[in-house]
N, C-alpha and C positions, 0 to 999 in steps of 0.2 A: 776406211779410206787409207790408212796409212797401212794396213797390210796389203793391197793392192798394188803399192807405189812400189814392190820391193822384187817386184817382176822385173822389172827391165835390168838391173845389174846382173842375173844370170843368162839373160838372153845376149848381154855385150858380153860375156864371159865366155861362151858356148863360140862365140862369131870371133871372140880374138884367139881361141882357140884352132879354130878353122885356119884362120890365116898364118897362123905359128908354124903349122903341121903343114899348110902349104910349100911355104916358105923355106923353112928348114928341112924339109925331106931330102934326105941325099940325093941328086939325081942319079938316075940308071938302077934305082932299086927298082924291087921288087911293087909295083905300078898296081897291081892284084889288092895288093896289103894296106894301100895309102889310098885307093877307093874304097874299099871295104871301111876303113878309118872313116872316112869322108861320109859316106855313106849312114853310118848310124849317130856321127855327130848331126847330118842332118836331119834323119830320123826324128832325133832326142829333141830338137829345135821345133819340129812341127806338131811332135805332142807337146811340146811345155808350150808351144802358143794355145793350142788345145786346153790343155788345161788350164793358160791363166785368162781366156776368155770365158770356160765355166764358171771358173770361180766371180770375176767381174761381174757376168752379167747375171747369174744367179743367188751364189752364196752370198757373195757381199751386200746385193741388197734387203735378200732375204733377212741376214743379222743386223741389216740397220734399220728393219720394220722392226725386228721381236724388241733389240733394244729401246727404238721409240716407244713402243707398247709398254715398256716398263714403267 
């Protein structure tokens, strides 16, 4: 349970990053470069939810049977 809980500070980290690069982007750049940016930070957010609902809904309980079994 407590490795589980330790998901959600990288996903607010991922999302304040988002809005940082929104924010501060100089306007009149190069608009290509700061979707592209945009783009695989959100990428990187829909696999990490991906991943940490494998791990939830499989791993973690799967090792909270083996360790009950002990």
């Amino acid at each position: 349970s407590t490795f589980s809980q330790h998901h959600d500070p990288v996903a607010e980290k991922l999302n304040e990053l988002k809005n940082i690069i929104i924010k501060y982007y100089p306007s009149g750049g190069c608009n290509n470069q700061l979707n592209a940016v945009l783009f695989d930070i959100f990428s990187c957010e829909r696999e990490l939810q991906s991943h940490c609902k494998i791990e939830d809904y499989l791993f973690v309980p799967a090792v909270k049977n083996l360790v009950k079994g002990m």
